[in-house]
C-alpha positions in Angstrom: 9.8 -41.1 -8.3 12.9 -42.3 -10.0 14.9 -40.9 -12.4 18.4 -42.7 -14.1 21.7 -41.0 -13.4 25.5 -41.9 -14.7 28.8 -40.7 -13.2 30.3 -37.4 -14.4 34.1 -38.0 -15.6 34.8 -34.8 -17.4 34.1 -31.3 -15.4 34.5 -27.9 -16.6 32.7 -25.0 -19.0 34.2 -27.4 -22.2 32.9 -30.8 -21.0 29.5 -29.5 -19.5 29.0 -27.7 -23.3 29.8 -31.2 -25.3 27.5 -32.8 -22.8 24.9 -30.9 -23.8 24.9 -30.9 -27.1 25.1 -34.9 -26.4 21.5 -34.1 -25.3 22.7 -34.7 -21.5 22.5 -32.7 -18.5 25.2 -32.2 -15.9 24.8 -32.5 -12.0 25.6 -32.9 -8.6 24.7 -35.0 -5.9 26.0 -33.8 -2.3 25.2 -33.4 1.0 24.6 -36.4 4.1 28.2 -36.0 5.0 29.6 -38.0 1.9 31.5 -36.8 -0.8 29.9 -34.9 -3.6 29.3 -37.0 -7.2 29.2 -35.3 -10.5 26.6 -36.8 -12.6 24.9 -36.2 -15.3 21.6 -36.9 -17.2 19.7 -37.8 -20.1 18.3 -34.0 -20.9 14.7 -35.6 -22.1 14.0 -37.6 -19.2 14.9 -34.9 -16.8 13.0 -32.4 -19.2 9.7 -34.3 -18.8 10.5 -34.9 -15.2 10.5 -31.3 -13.6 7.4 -30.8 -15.5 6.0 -32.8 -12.7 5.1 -30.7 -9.8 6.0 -33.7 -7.5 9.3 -34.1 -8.7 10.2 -30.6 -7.0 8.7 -31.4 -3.7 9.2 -35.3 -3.5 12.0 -37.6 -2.4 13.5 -38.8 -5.8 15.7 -41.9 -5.8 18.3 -41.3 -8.3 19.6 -44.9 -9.5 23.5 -44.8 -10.0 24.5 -49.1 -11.6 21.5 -50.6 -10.1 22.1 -48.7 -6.3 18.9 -46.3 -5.2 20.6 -42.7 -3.8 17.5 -40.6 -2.4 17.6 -36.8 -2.4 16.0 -33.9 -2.8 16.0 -31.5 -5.7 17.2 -28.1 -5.0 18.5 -26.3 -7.9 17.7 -26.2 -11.8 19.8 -23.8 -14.0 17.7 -23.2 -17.3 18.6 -21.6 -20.3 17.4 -18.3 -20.1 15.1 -18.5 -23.9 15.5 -22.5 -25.1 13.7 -25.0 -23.4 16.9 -26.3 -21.9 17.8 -27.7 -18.4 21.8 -26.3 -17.8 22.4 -27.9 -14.6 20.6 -29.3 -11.5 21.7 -30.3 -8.2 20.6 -32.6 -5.6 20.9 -32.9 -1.6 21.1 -36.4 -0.4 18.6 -37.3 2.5 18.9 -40.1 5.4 15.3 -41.7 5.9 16.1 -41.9 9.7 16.4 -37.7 9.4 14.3 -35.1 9.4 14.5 -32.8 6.2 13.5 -29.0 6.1 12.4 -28.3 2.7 9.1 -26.5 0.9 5.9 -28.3 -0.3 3.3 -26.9 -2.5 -0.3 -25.8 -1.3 -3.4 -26.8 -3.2 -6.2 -24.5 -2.6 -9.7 -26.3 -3.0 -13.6 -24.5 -2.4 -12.7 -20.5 -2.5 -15.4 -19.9 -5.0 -17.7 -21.3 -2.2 -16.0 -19.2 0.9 -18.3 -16.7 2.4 -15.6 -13.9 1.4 -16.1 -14.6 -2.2 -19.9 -15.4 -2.5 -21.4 -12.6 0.1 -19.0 -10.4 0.2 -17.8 -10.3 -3.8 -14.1 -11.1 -2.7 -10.8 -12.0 -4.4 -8.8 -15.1 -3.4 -5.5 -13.8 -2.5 -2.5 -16.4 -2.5 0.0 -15.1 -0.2 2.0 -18.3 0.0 1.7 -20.8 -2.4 4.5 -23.5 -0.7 5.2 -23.9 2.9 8.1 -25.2 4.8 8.4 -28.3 6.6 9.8 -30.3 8.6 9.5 -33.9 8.6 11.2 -37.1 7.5 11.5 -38.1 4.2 9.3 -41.2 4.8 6.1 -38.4 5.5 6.9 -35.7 2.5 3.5 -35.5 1.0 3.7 -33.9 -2.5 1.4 -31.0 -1.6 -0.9 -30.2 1.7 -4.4 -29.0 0.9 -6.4 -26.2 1.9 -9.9 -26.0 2.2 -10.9 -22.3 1.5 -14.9 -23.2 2.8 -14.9 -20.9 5.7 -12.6 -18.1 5.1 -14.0 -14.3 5.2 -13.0 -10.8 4.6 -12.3 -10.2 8.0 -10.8 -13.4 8.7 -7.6 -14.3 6.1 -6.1 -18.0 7.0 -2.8 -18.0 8.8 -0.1 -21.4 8.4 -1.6 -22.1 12.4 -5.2 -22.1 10.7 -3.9 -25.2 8.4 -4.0 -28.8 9.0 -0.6 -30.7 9.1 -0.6 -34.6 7.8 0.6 -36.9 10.3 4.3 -36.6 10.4 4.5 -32.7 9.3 5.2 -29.9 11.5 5.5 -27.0 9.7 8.6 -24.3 9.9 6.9 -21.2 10.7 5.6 -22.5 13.8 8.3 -24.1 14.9 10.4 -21.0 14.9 7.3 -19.2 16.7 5.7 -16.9 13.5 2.7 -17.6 12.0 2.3 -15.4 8.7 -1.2 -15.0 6.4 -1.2 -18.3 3.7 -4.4 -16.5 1.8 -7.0 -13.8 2.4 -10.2 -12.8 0.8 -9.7 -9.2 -0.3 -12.2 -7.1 -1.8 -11.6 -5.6 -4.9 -10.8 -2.4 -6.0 -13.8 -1.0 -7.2 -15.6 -2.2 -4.3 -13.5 -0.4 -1.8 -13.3 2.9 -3.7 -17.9 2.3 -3.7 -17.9 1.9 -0.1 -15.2 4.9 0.9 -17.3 7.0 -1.8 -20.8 6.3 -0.4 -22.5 9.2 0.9 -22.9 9.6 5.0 -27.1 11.1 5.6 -27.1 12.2 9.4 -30.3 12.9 11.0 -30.2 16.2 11.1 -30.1 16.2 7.1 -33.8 14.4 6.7 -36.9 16.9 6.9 -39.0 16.2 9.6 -42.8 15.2 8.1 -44.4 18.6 9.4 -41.3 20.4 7.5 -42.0 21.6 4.2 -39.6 20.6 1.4 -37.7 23.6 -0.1 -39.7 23.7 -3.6 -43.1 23.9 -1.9 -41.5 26.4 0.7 -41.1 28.7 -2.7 -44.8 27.9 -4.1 -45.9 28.8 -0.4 -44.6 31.9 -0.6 -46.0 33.4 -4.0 -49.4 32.2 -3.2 
């Protein structure tokens, strides 16, 4: 993805406000060990732009007088009632490097898991983006997971998910493996099965036993 930037000459509260009403959008560039570059947007473009989940989880190259800069978005200051983007800044990447950053998941078949169709569960999203580890070359815009198998008893953890050719994924590396989604059973159905009576043996009249009504007519004949 691309997106058009321009250099920043004026800084401060006083510039950044008579940028925006300008209908641009300050911003930094920094990181690679290179100096930082105050730039600065046109607001629409960059508007429509984040709307796009892949612009938040892809390797954007930010064109400064015809030269390509790629980076990663990593902050976005909105206004906090106006559809207005404030300020945004953006890490530089080398392509020979690997990048840490976080990718969305797409979840696909949990209506078809045996959690939800047997059992009457609730797809529970514990994580909904994952860390990574990878080079920018291999950054996929999101990493699917297929929900077909997954049970009540058996929620998916990140070591349960399959990484695209390139990806490691952060968790693992640093030796945890937390729950990405688990079939939970709802409320209501929890409360049924803690509620349902217990009938032990001793409770259920044996055939020659009489029931306690005919016990009574026995007894006035």
């Amino acid at each position: 993805m691309e997106i058009t930037i321009t250099h920043r000459t004026a800084q401060g509260t006083g510039a950044s406000r008579r940028l925006r009403r300008a209908g641009r959008v300050p911003g930094i560039l920094y990181g690679d060990n290179q100096e930082a570059l105050v730039i600065e947007f046109d607001h629409n473009e960059l508007f429509h732009k984040l709307r796009q989940e892949a612009f938040h989880s892809s390797v954007i190259s930010l064109d400064l007088d015809g030269k390509s800069h790629p980076a990663l978005l990593r902050d976005v200051q909105r206004h906090p009632f106006k559809a207005l983007i404030l300020h945004v800044d953006f890490q530089r990447v080398d392509v020979n490097r690997k990048l840490h950053t976080k990718v969305p998941l797409h979840f696909i078949n949990g209506d078809n898991s045996p959690g939800v169709k047997q059992s009457g569960a609730i797809i529970s999203h514990i994580l909904t983006e994952i860390e990574v580890l990878c080079l920018p070359g291999d950054l996929p815009e999101y990493i699917e997971v297929d929900l077909h198998d997954l049970t009540v008893a058996h929620p998916f953890h990140v070591a349960d998910l399959k990484a695209p050719n390139g990806i490691e994924f952060a968790a693992l590396h640093k030796g945890e493996n937390p729950a990405v989604v688990a079939a939970v059973l709802p409320r209501a159905a929890r409360a049924e099965e803690d509620l349902a009576p217990t009938v032990s043996v001793a409770d259920v009249p044996a055939i020659s036993q009489k029931a306690p009504a005919d016990a009574a007519k026995g007894g006035k004949k």
